[in-house]
LUMFI-875893 format. One record per residue: residue in one letter; x, y, z of N, C-alpha, C in turn. Coordinates in steps of 0.2 Angstrom, whole numbers, plus 5000, padded with zeros to 4 digits. Layout:
AXYZXYZXYZ
...
***
This chain:
X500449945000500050005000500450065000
X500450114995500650174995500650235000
X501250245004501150275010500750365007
X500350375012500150465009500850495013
X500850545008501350615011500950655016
X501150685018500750745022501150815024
X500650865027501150945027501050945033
X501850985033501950995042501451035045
X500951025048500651085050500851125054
X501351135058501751175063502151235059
X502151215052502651265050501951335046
X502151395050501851455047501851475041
X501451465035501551475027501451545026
X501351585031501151655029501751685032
X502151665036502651685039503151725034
X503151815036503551845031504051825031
X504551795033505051735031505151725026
X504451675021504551645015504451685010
X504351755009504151775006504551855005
X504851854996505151904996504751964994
X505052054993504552104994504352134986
X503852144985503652144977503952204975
X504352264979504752324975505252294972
X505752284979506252224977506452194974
X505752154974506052084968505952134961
X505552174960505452224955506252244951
X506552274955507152324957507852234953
X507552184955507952134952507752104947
X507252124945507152104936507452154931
X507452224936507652274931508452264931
X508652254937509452224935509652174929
X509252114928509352064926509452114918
X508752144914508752194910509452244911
X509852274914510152294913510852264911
X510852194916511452144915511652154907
X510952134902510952144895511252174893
X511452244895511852294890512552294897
X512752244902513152234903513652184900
X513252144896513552074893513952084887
X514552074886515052114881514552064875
X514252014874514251974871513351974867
X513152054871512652094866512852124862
X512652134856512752194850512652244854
X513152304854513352374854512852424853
X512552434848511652444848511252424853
X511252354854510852344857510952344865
X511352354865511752354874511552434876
X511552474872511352564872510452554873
X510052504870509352494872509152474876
X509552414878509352384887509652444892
X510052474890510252524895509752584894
X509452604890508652644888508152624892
X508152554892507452514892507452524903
X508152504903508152514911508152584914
X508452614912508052694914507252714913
X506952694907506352714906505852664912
X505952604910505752564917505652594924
X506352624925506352664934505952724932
X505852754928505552814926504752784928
X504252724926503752704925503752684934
X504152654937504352634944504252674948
X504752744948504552794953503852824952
X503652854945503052874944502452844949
X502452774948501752724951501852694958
X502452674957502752604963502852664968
X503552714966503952744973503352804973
X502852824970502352874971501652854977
X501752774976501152754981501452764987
X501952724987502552714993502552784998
X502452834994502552904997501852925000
X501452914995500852944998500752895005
X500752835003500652795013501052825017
X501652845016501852865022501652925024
X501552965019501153035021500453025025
X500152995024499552965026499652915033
X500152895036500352885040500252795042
X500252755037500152715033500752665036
X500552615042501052565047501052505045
X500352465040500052405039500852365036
X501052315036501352285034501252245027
X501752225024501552195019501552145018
X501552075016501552005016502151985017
X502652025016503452015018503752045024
X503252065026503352115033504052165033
X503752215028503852285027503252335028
X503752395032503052465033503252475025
X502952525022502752585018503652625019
X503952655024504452695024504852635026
X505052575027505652525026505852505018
X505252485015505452485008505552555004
X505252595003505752665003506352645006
X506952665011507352645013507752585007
X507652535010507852465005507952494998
X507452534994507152534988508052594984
X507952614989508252684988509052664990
X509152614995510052574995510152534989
X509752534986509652444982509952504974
X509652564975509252574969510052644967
X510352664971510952684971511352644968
X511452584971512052554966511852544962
X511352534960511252504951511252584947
X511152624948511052704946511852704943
X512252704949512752694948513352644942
X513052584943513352564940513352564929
X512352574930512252614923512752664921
X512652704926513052774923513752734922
X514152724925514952704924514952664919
X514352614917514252574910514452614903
X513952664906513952694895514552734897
X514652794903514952824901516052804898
X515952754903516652734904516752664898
X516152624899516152574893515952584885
X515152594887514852604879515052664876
X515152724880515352764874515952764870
X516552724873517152694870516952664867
X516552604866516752544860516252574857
X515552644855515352664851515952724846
X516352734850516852784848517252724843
X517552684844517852614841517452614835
X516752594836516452624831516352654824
X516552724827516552794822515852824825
X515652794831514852854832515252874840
X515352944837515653004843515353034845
X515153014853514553044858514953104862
X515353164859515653214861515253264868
X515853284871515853354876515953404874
X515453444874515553504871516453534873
X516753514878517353554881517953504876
X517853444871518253424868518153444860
X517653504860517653524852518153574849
X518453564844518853634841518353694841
X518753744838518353814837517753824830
X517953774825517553784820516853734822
X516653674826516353644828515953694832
X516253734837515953764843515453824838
X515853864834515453894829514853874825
X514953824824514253794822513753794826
X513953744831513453774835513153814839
X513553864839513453914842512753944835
X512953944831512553974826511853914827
X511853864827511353814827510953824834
X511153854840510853854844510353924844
X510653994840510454024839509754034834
X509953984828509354004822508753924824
X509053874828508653824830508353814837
X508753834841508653844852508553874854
X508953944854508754014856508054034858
X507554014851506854034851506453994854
X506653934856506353894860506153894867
X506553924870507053924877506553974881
X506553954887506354004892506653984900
X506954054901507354044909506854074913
X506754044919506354054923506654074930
X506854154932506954184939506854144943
X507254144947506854124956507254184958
X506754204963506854264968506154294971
X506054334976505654344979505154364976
X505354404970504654404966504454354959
X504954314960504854234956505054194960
X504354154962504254094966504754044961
X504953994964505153914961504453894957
X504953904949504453884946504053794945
X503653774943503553704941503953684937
X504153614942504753584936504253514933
X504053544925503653464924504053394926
X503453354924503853274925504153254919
X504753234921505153214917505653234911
X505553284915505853344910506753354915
X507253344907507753394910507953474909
X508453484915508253564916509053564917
X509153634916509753674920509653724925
X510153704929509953764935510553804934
X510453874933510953924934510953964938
X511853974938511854024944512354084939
X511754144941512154214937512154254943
X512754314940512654364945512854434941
X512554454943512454554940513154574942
X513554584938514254634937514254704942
X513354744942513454774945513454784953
X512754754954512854724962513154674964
X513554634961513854574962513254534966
X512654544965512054474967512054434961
X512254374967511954294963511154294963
X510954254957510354214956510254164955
X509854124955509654054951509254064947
X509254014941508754014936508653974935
X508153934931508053874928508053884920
X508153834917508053834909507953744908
X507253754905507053684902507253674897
X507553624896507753584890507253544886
X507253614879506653584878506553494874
X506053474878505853404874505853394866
X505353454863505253444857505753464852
X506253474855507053464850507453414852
X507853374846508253314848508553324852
X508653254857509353254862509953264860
X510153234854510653224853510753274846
X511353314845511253354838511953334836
X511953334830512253294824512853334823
X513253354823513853394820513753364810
X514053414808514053404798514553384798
X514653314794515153254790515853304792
X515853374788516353404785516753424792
X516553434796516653474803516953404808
X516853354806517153274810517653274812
X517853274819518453284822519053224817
X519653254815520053194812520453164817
X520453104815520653024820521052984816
X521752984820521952914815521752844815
X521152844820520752764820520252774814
X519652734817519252714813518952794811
X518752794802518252834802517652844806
X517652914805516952944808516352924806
X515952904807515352894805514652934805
X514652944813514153004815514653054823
X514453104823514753154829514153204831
X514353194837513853254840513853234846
X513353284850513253324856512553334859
X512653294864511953324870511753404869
X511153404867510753474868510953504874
X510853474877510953514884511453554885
X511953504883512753554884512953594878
X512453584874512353664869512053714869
X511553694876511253764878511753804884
X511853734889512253784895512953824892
X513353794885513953834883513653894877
X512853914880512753974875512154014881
X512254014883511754044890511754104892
X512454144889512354194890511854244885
X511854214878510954234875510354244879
X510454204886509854194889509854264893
X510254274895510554314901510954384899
X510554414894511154484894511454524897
X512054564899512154584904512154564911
X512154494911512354464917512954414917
X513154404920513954334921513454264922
X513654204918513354134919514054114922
X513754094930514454094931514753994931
X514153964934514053894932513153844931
X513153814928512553794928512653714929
X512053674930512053594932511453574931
X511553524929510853484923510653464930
X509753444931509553404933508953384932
X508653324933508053304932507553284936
X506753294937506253284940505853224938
X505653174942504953124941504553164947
X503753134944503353174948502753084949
X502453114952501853054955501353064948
X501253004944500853004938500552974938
X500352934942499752884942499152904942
X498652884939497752914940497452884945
X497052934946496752914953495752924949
X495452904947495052914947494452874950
X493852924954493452904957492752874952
X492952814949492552794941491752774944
X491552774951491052764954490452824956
X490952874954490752944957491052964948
X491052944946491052994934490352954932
X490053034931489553034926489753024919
X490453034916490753004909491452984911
X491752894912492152874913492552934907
X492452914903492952964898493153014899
X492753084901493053144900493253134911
X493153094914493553114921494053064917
X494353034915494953004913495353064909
X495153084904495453124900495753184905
X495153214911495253294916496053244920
X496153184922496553164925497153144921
X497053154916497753134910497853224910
X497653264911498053344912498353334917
X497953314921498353314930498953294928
X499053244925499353194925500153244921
X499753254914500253294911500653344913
X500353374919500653424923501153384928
X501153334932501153294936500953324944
X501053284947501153294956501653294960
X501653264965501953284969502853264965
X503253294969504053264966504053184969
X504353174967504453074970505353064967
X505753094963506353094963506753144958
X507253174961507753234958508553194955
X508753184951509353164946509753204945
X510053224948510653284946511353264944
X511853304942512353294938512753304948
X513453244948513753224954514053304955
X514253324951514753394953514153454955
X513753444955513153494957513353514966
X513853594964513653634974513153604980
X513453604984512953584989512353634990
X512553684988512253754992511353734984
X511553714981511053704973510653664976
X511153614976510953544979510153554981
X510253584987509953584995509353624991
X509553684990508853724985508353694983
X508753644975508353594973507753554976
X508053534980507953484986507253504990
X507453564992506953594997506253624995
X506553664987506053684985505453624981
X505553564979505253514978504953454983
X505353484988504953444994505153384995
X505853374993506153294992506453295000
X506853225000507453225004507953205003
X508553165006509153165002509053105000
X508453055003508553005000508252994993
X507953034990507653054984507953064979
X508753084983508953134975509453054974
X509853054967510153004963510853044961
X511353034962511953094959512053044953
X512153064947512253044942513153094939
X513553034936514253074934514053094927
X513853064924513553074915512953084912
X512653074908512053124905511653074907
X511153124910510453114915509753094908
X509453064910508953024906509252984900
X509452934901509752874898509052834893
X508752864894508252814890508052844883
X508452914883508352954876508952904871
X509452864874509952834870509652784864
X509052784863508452714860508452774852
X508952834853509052864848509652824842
X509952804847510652754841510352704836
X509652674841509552614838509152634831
X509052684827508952714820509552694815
X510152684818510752694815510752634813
X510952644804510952594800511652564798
X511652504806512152474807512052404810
X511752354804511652284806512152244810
X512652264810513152234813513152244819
X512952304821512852314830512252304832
X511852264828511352254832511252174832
X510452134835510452054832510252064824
X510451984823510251994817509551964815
X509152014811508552034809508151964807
X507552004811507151914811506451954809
X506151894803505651914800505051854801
X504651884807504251804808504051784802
X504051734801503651684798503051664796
X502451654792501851614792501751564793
X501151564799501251464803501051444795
X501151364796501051324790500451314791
X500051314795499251314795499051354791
X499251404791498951454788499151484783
X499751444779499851464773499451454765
X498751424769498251414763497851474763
X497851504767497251544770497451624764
X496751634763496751694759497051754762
X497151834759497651874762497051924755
X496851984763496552034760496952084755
X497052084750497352124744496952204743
X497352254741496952294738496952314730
X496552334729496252334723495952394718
X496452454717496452514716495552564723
X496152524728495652564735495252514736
X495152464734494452424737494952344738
X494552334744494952274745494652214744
X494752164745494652074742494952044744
X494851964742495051914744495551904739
X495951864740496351824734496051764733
X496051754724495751684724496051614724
X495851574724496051514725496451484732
X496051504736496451514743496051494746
X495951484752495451464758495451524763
X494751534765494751574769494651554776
X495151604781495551584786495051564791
X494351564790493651514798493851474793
X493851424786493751354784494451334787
X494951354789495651344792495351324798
X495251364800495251364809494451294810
X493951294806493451234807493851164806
X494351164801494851104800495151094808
X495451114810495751114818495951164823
X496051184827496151244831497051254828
X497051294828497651344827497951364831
X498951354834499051384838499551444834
X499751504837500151564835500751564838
X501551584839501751604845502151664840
X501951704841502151774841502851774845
X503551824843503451844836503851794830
X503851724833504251704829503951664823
X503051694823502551674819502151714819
X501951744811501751824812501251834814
X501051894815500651924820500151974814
X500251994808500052014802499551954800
X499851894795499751844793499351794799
X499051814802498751774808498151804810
X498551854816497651894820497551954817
X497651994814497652064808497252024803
X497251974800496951934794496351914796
X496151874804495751854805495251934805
X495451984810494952024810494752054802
X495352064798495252114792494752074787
X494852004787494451954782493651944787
X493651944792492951954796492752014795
X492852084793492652144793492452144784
X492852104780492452124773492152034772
X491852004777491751934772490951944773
X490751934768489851934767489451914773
X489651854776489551794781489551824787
X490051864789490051884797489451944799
X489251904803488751964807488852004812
X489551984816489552014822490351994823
X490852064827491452054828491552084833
X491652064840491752064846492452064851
X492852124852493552124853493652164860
X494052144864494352184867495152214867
X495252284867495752304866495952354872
X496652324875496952344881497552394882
X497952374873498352424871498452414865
X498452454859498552444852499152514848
X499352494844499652524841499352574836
X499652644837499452704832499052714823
X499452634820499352634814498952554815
X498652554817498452474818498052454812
X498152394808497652374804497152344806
X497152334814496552304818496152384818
X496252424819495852474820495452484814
X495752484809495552494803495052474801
X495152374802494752334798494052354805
X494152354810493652384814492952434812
X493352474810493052524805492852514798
X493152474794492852434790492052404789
X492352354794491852304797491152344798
X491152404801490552454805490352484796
X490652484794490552514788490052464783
X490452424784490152364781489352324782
X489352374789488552374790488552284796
X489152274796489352224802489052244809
X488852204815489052224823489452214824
X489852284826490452284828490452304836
X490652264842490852294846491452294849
X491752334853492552344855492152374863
X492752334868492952374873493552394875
X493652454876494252474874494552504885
X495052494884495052494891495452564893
X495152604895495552664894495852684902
X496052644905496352614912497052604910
X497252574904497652564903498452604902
X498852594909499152624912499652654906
X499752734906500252774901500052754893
X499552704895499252714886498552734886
X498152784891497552794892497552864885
X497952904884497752974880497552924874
X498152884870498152824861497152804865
X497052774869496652724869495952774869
X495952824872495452884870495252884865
X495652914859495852954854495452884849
X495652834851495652764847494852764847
X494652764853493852754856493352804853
X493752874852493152924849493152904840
X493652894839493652864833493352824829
X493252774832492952704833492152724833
X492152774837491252764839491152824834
X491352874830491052904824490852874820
X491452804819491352754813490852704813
X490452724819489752674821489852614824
X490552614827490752534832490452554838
X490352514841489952514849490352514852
X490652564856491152544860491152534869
X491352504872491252514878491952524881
X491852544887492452574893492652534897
X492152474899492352434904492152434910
X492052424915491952404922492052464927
X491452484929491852514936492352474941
X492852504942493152464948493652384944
X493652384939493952334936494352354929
X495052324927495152344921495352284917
X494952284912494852234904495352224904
X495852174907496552144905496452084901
X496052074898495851994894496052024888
X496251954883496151984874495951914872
X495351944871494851924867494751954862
X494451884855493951904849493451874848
X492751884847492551834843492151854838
X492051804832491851824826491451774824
X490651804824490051764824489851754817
X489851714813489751684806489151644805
X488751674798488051624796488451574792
X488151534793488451484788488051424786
X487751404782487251374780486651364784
X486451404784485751424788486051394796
X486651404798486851424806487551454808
X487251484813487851534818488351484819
X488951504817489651484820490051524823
X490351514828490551564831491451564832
X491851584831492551604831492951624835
X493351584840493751634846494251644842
X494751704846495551684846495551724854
X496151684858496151694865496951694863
X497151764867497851774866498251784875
X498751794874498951824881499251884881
X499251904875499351964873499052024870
X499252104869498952154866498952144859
X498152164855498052164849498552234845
X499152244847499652284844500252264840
X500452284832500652264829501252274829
X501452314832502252334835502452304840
X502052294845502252254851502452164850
X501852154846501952084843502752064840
X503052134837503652084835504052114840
X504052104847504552114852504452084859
X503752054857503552034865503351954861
X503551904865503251834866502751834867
X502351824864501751784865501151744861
X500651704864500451654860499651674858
X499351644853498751654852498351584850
X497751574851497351514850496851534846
X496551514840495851514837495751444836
X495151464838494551384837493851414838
X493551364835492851364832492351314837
X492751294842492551244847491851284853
X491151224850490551264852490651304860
X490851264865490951284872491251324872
X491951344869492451404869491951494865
X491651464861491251534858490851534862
X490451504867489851484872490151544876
X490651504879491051534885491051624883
X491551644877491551714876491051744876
X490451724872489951734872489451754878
X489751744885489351734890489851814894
X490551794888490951854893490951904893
X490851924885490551984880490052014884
X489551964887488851994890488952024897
X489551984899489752004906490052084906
X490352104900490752164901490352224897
X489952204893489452254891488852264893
X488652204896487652234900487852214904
X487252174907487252144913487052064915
X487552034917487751994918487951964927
X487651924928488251894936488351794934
X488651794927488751744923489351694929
X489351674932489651624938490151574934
X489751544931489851464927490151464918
X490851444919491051434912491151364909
X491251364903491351294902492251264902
X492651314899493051304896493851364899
X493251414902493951504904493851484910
X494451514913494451544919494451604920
X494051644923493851694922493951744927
X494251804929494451844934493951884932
X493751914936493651894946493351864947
X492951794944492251774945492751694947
X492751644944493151594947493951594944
X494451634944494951614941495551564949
X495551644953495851614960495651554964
X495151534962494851494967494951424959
X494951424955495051364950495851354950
X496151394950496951354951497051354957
X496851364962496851344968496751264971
X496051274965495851194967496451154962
X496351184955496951134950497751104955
X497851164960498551134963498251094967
X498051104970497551044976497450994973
X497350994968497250924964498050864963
X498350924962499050864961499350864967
X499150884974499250874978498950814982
X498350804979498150734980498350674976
X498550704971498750654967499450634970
X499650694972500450654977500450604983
X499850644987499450594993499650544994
X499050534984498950444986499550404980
X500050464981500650414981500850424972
X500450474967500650464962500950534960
X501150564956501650594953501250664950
X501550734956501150794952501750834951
X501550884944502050924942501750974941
X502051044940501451104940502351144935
X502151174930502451224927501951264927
X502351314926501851384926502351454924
X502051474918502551534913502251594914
X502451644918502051704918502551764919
X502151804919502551894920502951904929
X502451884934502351894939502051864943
X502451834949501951784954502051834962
X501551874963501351894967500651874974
X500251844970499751834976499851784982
X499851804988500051764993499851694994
X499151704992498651634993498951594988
X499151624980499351574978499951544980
X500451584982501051554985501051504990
X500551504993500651465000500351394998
X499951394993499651334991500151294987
X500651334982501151324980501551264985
X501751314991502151274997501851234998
X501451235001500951175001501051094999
X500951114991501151074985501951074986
X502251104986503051074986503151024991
X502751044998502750995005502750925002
X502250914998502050844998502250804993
X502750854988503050804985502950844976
X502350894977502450924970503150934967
X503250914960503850974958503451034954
X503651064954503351134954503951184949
X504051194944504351234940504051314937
X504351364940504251404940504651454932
X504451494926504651544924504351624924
X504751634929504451684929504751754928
X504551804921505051854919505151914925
X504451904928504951994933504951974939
X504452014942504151994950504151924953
X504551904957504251854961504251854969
X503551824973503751854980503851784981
X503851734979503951634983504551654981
X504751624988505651614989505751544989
X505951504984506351434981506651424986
X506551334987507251314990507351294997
X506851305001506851315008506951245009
X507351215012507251135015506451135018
X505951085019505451065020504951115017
X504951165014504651235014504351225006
X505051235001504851254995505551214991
X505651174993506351134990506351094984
X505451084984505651064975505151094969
X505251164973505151224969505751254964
X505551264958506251304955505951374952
X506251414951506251464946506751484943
X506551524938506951544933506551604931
X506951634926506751724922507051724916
X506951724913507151734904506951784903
X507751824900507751894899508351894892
X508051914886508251914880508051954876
X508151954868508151994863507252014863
X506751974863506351984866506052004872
X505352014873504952024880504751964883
X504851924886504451854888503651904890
X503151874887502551904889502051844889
X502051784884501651724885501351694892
X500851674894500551634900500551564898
X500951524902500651454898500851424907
X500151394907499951334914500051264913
X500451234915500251144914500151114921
X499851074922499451024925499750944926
X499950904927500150844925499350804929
X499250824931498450794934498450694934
X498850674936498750604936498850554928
X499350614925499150574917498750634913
X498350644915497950674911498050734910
X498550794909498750814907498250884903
X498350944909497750984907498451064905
X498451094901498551164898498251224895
X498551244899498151324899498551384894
X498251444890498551494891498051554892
X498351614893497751674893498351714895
X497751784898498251854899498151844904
X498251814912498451824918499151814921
X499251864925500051824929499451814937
X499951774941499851774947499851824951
X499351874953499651934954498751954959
X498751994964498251984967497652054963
X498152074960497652124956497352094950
X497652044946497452014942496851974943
X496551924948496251894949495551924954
X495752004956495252024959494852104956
X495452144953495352194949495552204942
X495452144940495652154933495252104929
X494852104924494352064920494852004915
X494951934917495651914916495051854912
X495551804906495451754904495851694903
X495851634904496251584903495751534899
X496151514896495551444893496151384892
X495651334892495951244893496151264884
X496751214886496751194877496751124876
X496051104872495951044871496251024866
X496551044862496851024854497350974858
X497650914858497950884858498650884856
X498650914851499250924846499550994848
X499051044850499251114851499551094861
X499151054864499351044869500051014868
X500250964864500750954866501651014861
X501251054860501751104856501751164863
X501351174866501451214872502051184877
X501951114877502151084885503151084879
X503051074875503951104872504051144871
X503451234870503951294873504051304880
X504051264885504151254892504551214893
X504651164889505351104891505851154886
X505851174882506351214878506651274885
X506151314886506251374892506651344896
X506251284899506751254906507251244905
X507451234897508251184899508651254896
X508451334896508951364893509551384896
X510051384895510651404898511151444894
X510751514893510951574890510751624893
X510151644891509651704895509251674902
X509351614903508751594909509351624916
X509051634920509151674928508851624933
X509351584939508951564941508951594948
X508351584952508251604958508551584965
X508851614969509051564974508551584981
X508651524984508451544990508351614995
X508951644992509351704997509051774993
X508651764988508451814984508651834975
X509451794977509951814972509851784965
X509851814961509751764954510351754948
X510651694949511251664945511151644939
X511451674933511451684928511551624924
X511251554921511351524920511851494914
X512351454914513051454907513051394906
X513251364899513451294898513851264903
X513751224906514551184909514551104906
X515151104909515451014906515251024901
X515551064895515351034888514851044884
X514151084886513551044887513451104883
X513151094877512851134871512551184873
X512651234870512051334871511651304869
X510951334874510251314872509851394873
X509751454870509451484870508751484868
X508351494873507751474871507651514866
X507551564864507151624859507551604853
X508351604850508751564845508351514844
X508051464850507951394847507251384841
X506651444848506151464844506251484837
X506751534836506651574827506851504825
X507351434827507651404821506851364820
X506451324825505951314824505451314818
X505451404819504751434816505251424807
X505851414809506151414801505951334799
X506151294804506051224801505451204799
X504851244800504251224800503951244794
X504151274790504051324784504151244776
***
């Protein structure tokens, strides 16, 4: 007889012990991103992006994360967190952690990348290393292009400290009058709407006995501060010092208390563009104490707030190099491919302004009734797939009804279009369009008002919840009956994101699955208290409570003595209940494999605890953003994908979707993008007990496995 396992029950699972802190762990995903353009063995290009991508990140972090942090304490705000931190301990922690990695960015470009871009021939100059015929130029360029842009703003007793927007860089100066010998401060905005970076002319290229020049130039900024006396006639500039402000941007909207979700969203994007309160100041290291302290005071910071920076402040403007037509510095260029399922499938043509099917082709529902269809973006296109399925459902005679939620889409999107098409077409078109959606709510407005000219119906979404699902469906006659058509993605209907972020899509024609959406449509546009799915797990109605039981279930199956395994692919593992149910499952014998690209609060590893728990992070030339669930369930073998991570706002404030995947064939192509991920030993990070994430490498001989490599060669062999 098969002995049962059992769980200690002596040992506290909530105990903040096990559990690491969600800033934190944040704060190490963004290193691991960083590490990227630390790795000599990125393209040079691309090493300048990851070091972008990691500043605009921390820009997006202080805004929301270290802006909440602030109002709790202000609010006087003691509650603890699941890791047993106040409100001003992680402040604290956030701001020790967040200094050296500041630190070690700046030392990067300035001491590493800007050398091997110089090696290059791209000469990122100081104004104080230019000859005189250069300085001349600019000096004339600042006058007939800057000069009239510019506005210095007084501080003195009849000029208050003026408002320094968010995210703007600025110089502070210090003049003083020749005649009373009084100092002043001033400030001067650097304006946004002129490049950061200005080009010196071929002719004017410092001569080098190295390599050719290729491009030369200079930070704006340092071409305003060595022309300043323009700004200042009759006064001495006697020094000036860059610095920069983030402000509190998050929206707060009372959506319970708006009579038009829209236009109190729209009055709170002014707010917003104006920003709030300071949350952190970036200045250049050599910046006077006496400036410093000004700064500081008049913003309302403290010391723990400011950031000393030795080289140029806002790093995220460097996503300027990646323009530069130099394939050698970058990876080399990937063109997804069209799945072989779908290389039957017709493709909307135009046809002096009128569009069509091409002939002799199948149209992509008689694909998709043949068998369900999987996608994995972007090494399988995203044009050629979900763009095709709405563009061909917007002009096919057939379709009656098209059903979509959009959470964030792109400016030229052809999904917009055939939307508008469709409406045109005298189709039902409805769209919910989520205009919650955090720094893309102005695009997702603009997209909405447009939309509903064009006669789509569009809805806003939920009080109190935000439409994070991506949903479609597309309701077809077809011989005197309704068919109905999902695609269930884990990702944005956006055609730019799609070739940068992993993720997967499923279409099927499978009755229960269109039941299902059909039931969910109803829930997000009328009125609905729809409980009961057949085939989704549905946030907030049962998603938490159904993988709850799914682990529970291989936990029994460990019990009575049989073999459970739990993989699970997502963005972020946050919610506490589900971690502990996790531990639970480790207790008794689950193995438990973990990918998780950012956030994690489960701490791997614990003898008795979580020791046959593992994680990993996959951080590459891509975005890890796919959700993929496996189940070993006794044999039976259940997989999932959708747009949820583990996260407690997901499963409670956020209108979330996962669905079973029944296809057999597609279920087993999921469970090897998971055995591929497991085994990489390139880009995968692994987690330890202690918080620290060890950077995984071949040893003993053992062949490069990059997941994302393995994928493109894949999506080639499949062709």
């Amino acid at each position: 007889m098969t002995q049962t396992k059992s769980v200690d029950l002596t040992i506290n699972l909530k105990d903040n012990k096990y559990y690491f802190n969600r800033e934190l762990s944040w704060l190490e995903f963004n290193y691991r991103v960083l590490n990227e353009a630390l790795a000599a063995c990125t393209p040079l290009l691309e090493r300048l992006k990851f070091t972008a991508i990691f500043s605009s990140n921390l820009d997006e972090f202080f805004m929301v994360r270290i802006a909440g942090l602030k109002q709790q304490i202000q609010a006087g705000v003691t509650k603890l967190t699941f890791d047993g931190c106040t409100p001003l301990e992680q402040l604290v922690a956030i701001s020790e952690r967040l200094h050296s990695l500041i630190k070690e960015q700046d030392y990067l470009f300035e001491y590493t990348l800007r050398n091997l871009l110089a090696v290059q021939g791209i000469r990122l100059v100081n104004y104080i290393d230019l000859d005189q015929k250069q300085r001349k130029y600019l000096h004339q360029y600042f006058d007939i292009n800057i000069f009239p842009v510019l506005t210095p703003l007084a501080v003195d007793t009849s000029h208050p400290f003026p408002y320094i927007s968010n995210l703007s860089l600025n110089l502070g100066v210090v003049i003083c009058n020749p005649e009373t010998k009084e100092e002043h401060f001033a400030r001067v905005k650097v304006p946004s709407v002129l490049p950061r970076f200005i080009a010196l002319p071929q002719k004017l290229y410092s001569q080098t006995d190295s390599k050719p020049i290729v491009w030369q130039g200079i930070p704006l900024e340092q071409v305003i501060a060595h022309n300043l006396e323009a700004l200042f006639p009759g006064m001495i500039v006697q020094e000036c010092y860059p610095f920069r402000v983030t402000r509190n941007a998050d929206l707060s909207v009372e959506e319970d208390e708006a009579d038009d979700l829209l236009l109190a969203i729209e009055e709170e994007l002014r707010k917003r563009n104006i920003g709030r309160s300071a949350v952190r100041l970036e200045i250049h290291a050599s910046t006077p104490k006496l400036i410093r302290q000004k700064l500081v005071e008049d913003l309302e910071l403290e010391e723990i707030d400011v950031y000393d920076i030795q080289g140029l402040l806002g790093l995220k403007d460097l996503l300027y190099f990646l323009s530069f037509p130099y394939p050698k510095l970058k990876y080399e260029s990937w063109n997804s491919i069209i799945p072989k399922a779908l290389n039957k499938v017709k493709r909307i043509i135009s046809n002096n302004n009128n569009k069509k099917l091409e002939s002799k082709k199948q149209n992509i529902f008689s694909l998709i009734r043949q068998s369900d269809i999987l996608v994995h973006h972007p090494y399988q296109s995203f044009s050629a797939s979900v763009e095709q399925f709405v563009t061909q459902a917007a002009y096919d005679p057939d379709v009656l009804t098209i059903k979509m939620t959009l959470y964030r889409t792109s400016g030229d999107s052809p999904i917009i279009e055939a939307l508008i098409a469709a409406a045109a077409n005298e189709k039902q078109v409805v769209t919910l369009i989520e205009l919650k959606a955090r720094f893309d709510e102005e695009n997702n407005i603009i997209w909405a008002r447009r939309l509903e000219q064009s006669g789509v119906h569009v809805v806003y979404g939920l009080v109190g919840l935000k439409t994070h699902t991506k949903i479609a469906l597309i309701v077809r006659k077809e011989e005197e009956k309704i068919r109905r058509y999902a695609h269930i993605g884990t990702g944005n209907y956006n055609s730019k994101t799609a070739n940068l972020y992993t993720d997967l899509g499923l279409f099927s024609c499978r009755e229960e699955l269109g039941a299902d959406l059909t039931d969910l449509f109803n829930f997000l546009t009328g009125y609905s208290c729809q409980k009961l799915y057949r085939k989704l797990l549905v946030a907030p109605v049962n998603m938490r409570n159904r993988i709850l039981s799914m682990i529970n279930r291989e936990v029994e199956h460990c019990q009575k003595g049989g073999k459970g395994h739990i993989v699970a692919k997502m963005n972020s593992l946050v919610d506490p209940e589900i971690i502990e149910a996790l531990y639970l499952a480790s207790q008794v014998g689950v193995k438990i494999d973990l990918i998780i690209r950012g956030i994690c609060c489960l701490r791997p590893g614990i003898e008795g605890i979580s020791s046959n728990i593992k994680v990993i992070s996959i951080i590459g030339r891509f975005l890890e953003h796919s959700r993929i669930f496996y189940l070993y369930n006794g044999g039976r073998k259940e997989v999932y994908i959708g747009s949820a991570d583990w996260m407690t706002r997901n499963f409670v404030r956020r209108v979330e979707a996962i669905t079973l995947v029944d296809d057999l064939k597609i279920s087993c192509e999921l469970e090897e993008i998971l055995r591929v991920m497991l085994g990489d030993n390139c880009q995968a990070w692994e987690l330890k007990s202690s918080g620290n994430y060890v950077r995984r490498f071949p040893i003993n001989g053992n062949y490069k496995k990059n997941s994302q490599k393995i994928f493109m060669k894949m999506a080639l062999e499949s062709l």
